[in-house]
N, C-alpha and C positions, 0 to 999 in steps of 0.2 A: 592392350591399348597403348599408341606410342604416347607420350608424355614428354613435351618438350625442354630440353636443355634451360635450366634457368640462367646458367652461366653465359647462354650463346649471346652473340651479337645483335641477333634479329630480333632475341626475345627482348633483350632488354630494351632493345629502339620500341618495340610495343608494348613496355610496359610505360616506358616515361610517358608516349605519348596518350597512353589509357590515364596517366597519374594528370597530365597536363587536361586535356580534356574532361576528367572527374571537379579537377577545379573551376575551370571555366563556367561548366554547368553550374556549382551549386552558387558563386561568387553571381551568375547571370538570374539564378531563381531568386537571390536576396535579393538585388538590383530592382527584381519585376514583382516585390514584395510577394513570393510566389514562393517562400520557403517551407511552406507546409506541408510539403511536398517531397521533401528530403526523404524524411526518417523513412516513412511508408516505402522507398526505393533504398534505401541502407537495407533493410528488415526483407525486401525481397531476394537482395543482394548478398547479404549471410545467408538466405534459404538456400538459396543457389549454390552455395560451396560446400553445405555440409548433406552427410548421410543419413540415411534412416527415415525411417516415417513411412506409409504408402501413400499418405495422400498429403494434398498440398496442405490443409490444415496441421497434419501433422511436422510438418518442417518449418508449418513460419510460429508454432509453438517451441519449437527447437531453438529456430532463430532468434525469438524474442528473448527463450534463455539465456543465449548464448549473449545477446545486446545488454539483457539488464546489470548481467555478471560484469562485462566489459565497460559499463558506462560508470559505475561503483567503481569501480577500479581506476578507470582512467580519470575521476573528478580528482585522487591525489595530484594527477599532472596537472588539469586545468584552474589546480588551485595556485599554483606556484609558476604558471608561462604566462606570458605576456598578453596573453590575449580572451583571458577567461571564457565563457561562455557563449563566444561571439560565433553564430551560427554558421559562415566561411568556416574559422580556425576549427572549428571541431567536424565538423562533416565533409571540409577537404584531406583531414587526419586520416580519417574513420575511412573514408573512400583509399586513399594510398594504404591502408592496413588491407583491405580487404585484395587490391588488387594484389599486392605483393605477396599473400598467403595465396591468393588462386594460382599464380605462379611459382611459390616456391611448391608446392604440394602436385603443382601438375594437374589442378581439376577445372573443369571445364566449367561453368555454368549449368546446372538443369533443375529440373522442379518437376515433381510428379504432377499428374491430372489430379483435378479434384472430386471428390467421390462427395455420391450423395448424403455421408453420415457426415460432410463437413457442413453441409446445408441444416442439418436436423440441430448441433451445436452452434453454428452462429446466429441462428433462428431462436435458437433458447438465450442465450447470451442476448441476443438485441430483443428481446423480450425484458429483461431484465434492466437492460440498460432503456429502454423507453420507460418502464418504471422508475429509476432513478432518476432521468431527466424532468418527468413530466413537471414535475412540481415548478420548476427552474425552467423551465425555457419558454415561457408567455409572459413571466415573471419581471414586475419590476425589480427596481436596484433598492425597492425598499423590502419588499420581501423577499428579494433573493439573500440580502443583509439577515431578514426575523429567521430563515431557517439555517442560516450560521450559526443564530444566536443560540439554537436548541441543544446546540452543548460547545460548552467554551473551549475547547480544544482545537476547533478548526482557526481558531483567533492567533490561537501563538504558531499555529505547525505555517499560517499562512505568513507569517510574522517571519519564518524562518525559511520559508522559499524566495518572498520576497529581498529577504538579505544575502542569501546567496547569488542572485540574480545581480545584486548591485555589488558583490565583493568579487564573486566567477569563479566560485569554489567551494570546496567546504569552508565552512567556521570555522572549524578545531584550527583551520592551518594561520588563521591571523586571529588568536583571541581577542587582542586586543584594538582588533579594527570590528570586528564581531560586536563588542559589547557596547557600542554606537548604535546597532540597530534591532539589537535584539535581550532578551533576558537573557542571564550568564546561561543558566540551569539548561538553556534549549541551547549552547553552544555545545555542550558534550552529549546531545543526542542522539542518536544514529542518522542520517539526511540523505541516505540512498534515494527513498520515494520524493524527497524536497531538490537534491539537485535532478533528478531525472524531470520533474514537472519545472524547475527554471529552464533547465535546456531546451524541453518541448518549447518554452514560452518565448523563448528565443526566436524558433522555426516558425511559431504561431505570427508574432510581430514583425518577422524579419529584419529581426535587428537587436544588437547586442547590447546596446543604449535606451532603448526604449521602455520605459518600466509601466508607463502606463499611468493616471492616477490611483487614490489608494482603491477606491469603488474598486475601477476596471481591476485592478491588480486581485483585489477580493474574489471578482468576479471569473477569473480565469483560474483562478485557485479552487472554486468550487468547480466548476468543470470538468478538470484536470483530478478531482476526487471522484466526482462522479464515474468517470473516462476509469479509474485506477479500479473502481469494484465493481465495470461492467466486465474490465478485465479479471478481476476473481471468480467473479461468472462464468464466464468465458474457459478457464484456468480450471473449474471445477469440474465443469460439462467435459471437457476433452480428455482431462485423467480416468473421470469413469470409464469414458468409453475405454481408451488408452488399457486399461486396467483388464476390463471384461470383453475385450473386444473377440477373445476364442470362444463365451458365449452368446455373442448378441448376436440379433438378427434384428431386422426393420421393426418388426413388431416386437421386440423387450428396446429395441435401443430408442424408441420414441416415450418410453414411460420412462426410461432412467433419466433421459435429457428432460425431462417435464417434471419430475422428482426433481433434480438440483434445480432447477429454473424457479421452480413454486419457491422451495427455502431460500431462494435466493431475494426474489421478489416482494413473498410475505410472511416468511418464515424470521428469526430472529437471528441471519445473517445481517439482514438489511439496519438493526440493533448499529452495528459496526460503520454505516454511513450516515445515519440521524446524530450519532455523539460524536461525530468527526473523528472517525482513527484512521486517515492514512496510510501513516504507516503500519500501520497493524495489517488492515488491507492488502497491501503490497507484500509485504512479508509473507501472508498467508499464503498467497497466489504461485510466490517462487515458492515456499516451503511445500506446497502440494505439488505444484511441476518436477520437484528432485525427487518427494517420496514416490512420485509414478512411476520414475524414469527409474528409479532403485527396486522398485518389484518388477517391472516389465524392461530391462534395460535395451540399450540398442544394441544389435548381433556385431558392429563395430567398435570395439573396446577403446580405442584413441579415442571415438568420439566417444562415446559416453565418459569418460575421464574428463574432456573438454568439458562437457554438459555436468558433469559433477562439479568441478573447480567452478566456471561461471556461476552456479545458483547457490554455491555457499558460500563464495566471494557478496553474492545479490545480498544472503539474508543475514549475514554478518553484518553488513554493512547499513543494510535496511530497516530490519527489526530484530535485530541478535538476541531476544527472546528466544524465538524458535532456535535459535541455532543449536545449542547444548543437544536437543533432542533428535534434530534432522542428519545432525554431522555424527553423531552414536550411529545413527541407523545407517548411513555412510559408509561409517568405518566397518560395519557389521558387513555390510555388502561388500566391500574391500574384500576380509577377510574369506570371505566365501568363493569369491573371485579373484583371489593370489594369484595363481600362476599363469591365467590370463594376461592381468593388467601386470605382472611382471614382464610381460614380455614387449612393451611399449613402455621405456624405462624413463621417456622425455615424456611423454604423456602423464605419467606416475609424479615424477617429479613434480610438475606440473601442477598438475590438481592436490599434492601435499605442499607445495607454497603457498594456493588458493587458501587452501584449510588454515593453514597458520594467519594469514592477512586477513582471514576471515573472524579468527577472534579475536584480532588485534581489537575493533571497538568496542567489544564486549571486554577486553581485560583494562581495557583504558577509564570504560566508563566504571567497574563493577571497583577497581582498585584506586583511580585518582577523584576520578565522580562525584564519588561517594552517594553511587546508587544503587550499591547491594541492598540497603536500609529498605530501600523503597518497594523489592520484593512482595512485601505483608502489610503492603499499607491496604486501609481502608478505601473499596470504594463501589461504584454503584453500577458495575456493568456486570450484571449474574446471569449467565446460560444456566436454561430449565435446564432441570435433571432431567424430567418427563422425557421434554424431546431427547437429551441426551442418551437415556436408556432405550427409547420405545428406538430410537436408531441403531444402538448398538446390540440390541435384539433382533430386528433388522437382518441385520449385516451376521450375525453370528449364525442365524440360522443356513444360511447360506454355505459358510466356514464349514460348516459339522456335519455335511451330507458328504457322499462317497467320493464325487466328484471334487470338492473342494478341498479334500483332505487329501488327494492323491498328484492336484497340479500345483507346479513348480510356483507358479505367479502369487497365488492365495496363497499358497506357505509361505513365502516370501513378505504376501502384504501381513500374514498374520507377526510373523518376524518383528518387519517397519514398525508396526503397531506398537511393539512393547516399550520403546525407549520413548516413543509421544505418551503414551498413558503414563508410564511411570513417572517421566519430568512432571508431568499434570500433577500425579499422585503425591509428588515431594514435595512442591509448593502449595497443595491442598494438607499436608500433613505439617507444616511450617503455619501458615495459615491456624491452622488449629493450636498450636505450638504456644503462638504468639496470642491467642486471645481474639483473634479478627475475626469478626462474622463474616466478614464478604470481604473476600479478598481479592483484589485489582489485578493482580497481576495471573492470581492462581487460573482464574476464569479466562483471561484473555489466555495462557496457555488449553485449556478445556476447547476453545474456540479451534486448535489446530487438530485437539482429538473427533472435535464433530467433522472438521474438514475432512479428515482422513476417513472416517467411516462413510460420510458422505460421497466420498467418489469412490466407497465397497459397497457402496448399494448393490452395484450387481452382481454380486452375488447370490441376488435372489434368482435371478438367473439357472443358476445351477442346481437349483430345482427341478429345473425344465429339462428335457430330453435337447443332447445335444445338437447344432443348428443341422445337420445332414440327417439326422431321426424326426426333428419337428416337421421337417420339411414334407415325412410320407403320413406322419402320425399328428391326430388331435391332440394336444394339449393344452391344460390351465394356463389363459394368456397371461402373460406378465405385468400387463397392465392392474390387475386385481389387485397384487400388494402393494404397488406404486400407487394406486388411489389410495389407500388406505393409510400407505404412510404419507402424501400428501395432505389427509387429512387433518394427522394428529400431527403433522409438523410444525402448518403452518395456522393453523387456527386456536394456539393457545392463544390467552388472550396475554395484554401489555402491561406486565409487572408497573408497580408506581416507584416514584424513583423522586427525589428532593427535588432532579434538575428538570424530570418528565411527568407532572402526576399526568396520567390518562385512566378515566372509568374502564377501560378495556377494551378489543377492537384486537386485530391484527396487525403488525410492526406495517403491513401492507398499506390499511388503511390509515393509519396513524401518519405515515408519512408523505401519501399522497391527500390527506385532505387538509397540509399544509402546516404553518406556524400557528398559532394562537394567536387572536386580536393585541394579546397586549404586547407579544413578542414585536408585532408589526407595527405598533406606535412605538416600541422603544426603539426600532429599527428606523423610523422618518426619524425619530426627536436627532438620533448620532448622524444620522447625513444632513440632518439640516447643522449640526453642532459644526461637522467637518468643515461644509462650505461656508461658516460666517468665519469661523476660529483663524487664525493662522496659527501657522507651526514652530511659531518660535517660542512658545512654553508648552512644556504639555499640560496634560486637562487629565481633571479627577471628577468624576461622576459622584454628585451628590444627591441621592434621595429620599424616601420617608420607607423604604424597605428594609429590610434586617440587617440588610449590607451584601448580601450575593448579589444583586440586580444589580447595586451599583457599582459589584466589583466587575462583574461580567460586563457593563456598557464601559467602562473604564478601561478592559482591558482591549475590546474590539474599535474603539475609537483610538487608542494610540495605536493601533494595527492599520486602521486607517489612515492616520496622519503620520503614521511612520515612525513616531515617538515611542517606539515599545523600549529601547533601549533607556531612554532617557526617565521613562516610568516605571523600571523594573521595581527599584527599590520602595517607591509606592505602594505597586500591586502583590508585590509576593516578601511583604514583609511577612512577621512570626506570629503577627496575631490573626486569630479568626475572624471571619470576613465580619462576624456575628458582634466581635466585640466591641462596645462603647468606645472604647478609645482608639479604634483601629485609623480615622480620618486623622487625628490629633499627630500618630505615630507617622502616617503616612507622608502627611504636611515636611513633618519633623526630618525626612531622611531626604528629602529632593534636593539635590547640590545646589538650584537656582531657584530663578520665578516657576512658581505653577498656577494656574486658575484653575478654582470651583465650579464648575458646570453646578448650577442648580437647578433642580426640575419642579421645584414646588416653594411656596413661602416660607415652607417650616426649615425648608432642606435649606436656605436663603441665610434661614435664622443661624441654622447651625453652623454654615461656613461664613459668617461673620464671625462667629466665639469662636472658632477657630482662629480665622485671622489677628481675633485680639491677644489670641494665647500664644503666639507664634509674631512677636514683632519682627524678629530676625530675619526670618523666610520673608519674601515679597511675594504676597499674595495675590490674586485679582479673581475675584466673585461674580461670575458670568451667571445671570437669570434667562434659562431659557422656558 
């Protein structure tokens, strides 16, 4: 194939003028408030340059690796240029990157046809994603508020999109413009999944200025979560296939896709978008697209080196939990694959500076942080065993038949496997260690070992007579154990929890039959609070509750009013939300004026005897 001279004359008069035209467009799409439109043509755009995959789903899966690795990586730049997040400066970048790699490499544009198993996985994936939507899209801005409220994490992680969208970067790179809009403690958190949803919200608004009120701002944050684990959906369905695709045929690959779809929908993934973990989400998404791509690699070794370096650059940077365990299983695939990837020495390189910049945030937070501590902390997110085993039972039966013990792929996942169970296994043995009954962190790693057996499901597959035998011969449909494990996956019922009590139900129904009454009156009481207040004190929620309720409306109204910075010291002082004196202390650390929000006459009574114990602080006791 000729490959044209990048050095010549002619090339280069057509690359400026593909670089000149790339800006026109997207500077003419911001202009006709029409930039939504961008990414979706970036993302066809890398499809287009890179190898592998047969069908078109499988390349713009590739692609989106290849985006998510690349957009982590380049927020260092767009924290420190001039022009932060502003949807021109980044997507006329993005567009001269790509043209100048199509030319330095000599590859042309193309995209495979798309095949009917891409229909069977976006069909389950937007299955899923109409479940997560549903709740949220008829929804006012006051219930759309009650079901943030159902677990307080989406308060601060939106706290922390929001301030990057106003700084055009990460936090880490200006602490101390950072601690203006946000708590210190979410300055050194990983914000891979925070700045990629402000850059969307850039293309969203068309415009690099436009923040939105704090509602709308809220509102687009819940979205763009939702958006984030239609995409794990999505992410999960296509590594199975990806995985088992030398045993599947129409009929096993419509029960494997309807298996991830179910736990995704009503299974106790769905757990992971009712208590808001973004990033947990996103991480899991990339940490299953590398562990795919590491049992099944691509037959082009540059690229897969690329595709390795992007998604542990992703989950470094995203949720560097996973990473310890994904980057072992990496390095393991390395080693197995020496002499290959020796033989592409820039590529090599490459994806080993990836891997170093990729623990940069994990060594930054685990060492200066001082969030190794937080490893064995207590808390309320527990993956059933049940599902846990009745899946990895599942999947093993599969593992230990003739077939699976003889191809390359399944050895390979059984391989990936050990360094995700064991990380699990050390912080499950830490956990014990330390005295924790439920330990936060050890479970949310547990969550990456059900992902992974989740896209081995098919190996029930290999059960069955290979697809050119089935094809002449009857055999036990595959649908049989997919029902079955559909059953017992997603019909345990919904553990009770301090922040969620439910009589029980499926994570399915629990989240599609919305917030709780009282969720949605505390949800009117903070947007009526927002729109009477203004923003030049912040506001401390006073009620006749234990003190979670009013630390939780406390902390989503400065999220709203933008004062999360200025009420850090408030809301995450040292005492428990529980304790007598926690208002007293909290009064006591606010540099300036703060108001009382009261919601009752007693809560009225109490922040007067505050204010008389506190002459010094200037206080003001808002009755609402």
């Amino acid at each position: 194939m000729y490959v044209p001279n990048p050095s010549s004359r002619r090339v280069q008069l057509r690359v400026a003028a593909l670089v000149a035209a790339a800006w026109l467009l997207v500077t003419g799409l911001v202009a006709a408030r029409a930039a939504a439109v961008v990414p979706p043509l970036l993302l066809l755009a890398t499809a287009s340059l890179l190898r592998g995959g047969r069908s078109l789903l499988d390349r713009l899966m590739l692609a989106a690796a290849v985006l998510l690795g690349a957009t982590c990586a380049a927020g260092l730049g767009f924290s420190v240029w001039p022009w932060g997040l502003h949807p021109v400066a980044v997507a006329g970048t993005a567009a001269t990157a790509l043209i100048l790699l199509a030319a330095a490499s000599g590859r042309r544009p193309s995209l495979p046809r798309p095949r009917w198993s891409d229909a069977v996985a976006l069909a389950a994936a937007g299955v899923v994603g109409l479940v997560a939507a549903w709740p949220v899209w008829h929804a006012g801005a006051d219930r759309r508020l009650a079901i943030m409220l159902d677990g307080e994490d989406l308060g601060r992680h939106a706290a922390v999109f929001d301030a990057i969208r106003r700084t055009g970067g990460y936090l880490f790179a200006d602490h101390a413009r950072a601690e203006h809009y946000v708590y210190g403690g979410m300055i050194d958190y990983p914000q891979g999944s925070h700045l990629l949803a402000g850059l969307l919200d850039g293309f969203v608004r068309s415009s690099g200025s436009d923040f939105g009120s704090g509602t709308a701002m809220l509102t687009h944050y819940l979205w763009f979560t939702i958006a984030g684990y239609t995409f794990l959906a999505l992410a999960l369905v296509w590594a199975a296939q990806w995985i088992a695709a030398g045993a599947l045929t129409p009929a096993r690959r419509l029960p494997l896709a309807a298996l991830v779809a179910a736990v995704c929908a009503a299974g106790e993934m769905l757990e992971l978008l009712s208590f808001g973990y973004p990033s947990q989400v996103l991480g899991l998404a990339e940490a299953v697209l590398l562990l795919a791509l590491l049992v099944r690699p691509l037959p082009r070794v540059r690229d897969q080196l690329l595709l390795v370096a992007a998604l542990l650059t992703a989950v470094g940077f995203t949720y560097y939990l996973y990473l310890p365990p994904v980057g072992l299983a990496a390095l393991i695939w390395l080693g197995t694959h020496w002499r290959r990837a020796a033989r592409r020495p820039v590529a090599l390189a490459l994806a080993a500076l990836c891997g170093v910049a990729a623990a940069a945030p994990m060594a930054y937070g685990l060492l200066f942080a001082d969030q190794a501590g937080a490893l064995f902390t207590i808390g309320y997110l527990v993956l059933s065993r049940d599902a846990l085993a009745a899946l990895a039972a599942l999947v093993a039966t599969g593992l230990l038949t003739r077939r699976g013990r003889h191809s390359r792929i399944w050895r390979r996942y059984a391989l990936a496997f050990v360094p995700v169970a064991a990380f699990a296994g050390v912080l499950l043995a830490g956990q014990r260690m330390y005295g924790v009954g439920s330990g936060y962190y050890a479970n949310k790693a547990l969550y990456l070992v059900f992902a992974l057996l989740l896209v081995g499901a098919g190996a029930v597959a290999l059960h069955l007579p290979p697809p050119a035998v089935s094809r002449r011969h009857r055999s036990l449909p595959a649908a049989v154990p997919a029902l079955v494990a559909i059953v017992a996956l997603t019909g345990a019922g919904r553990g009770d929890t301090p922040y969620q009590p439910q009589p029980g139900g499926s994570w399915g129904r629990a989240w599609l039959t919305g917030p709780v009454a009282a969720r949605t009156d505390q949800a009117r009481l903070l947007l009526r609070a927002a729109a009477r207040l203004p923003d030049d004190a912040p506001v401390l929620v006073v009620g006749d509750d234990t003190g979670y309720e009013s630390y939780r409306m406390t902390l989503f109204l400065s999220t709203i009013q933008r004062t999360s910075g200025a009420t850090a010291g408030a809301i995450y002082n040292h005492l428990p939300v529980t304790a007598p004196d926690r208002l007293d202390a909290s009064v006591a650390s606010m540099p300036g004026p703060v108001r009382l929000l009261a919601l009752s006459d007693a809560a009225q009574e109490r922040a007067r005897a505050v204010c008389a114990r506190h002459p010094a602080v200037r206080v003001e006791v808002v009755r609402v």
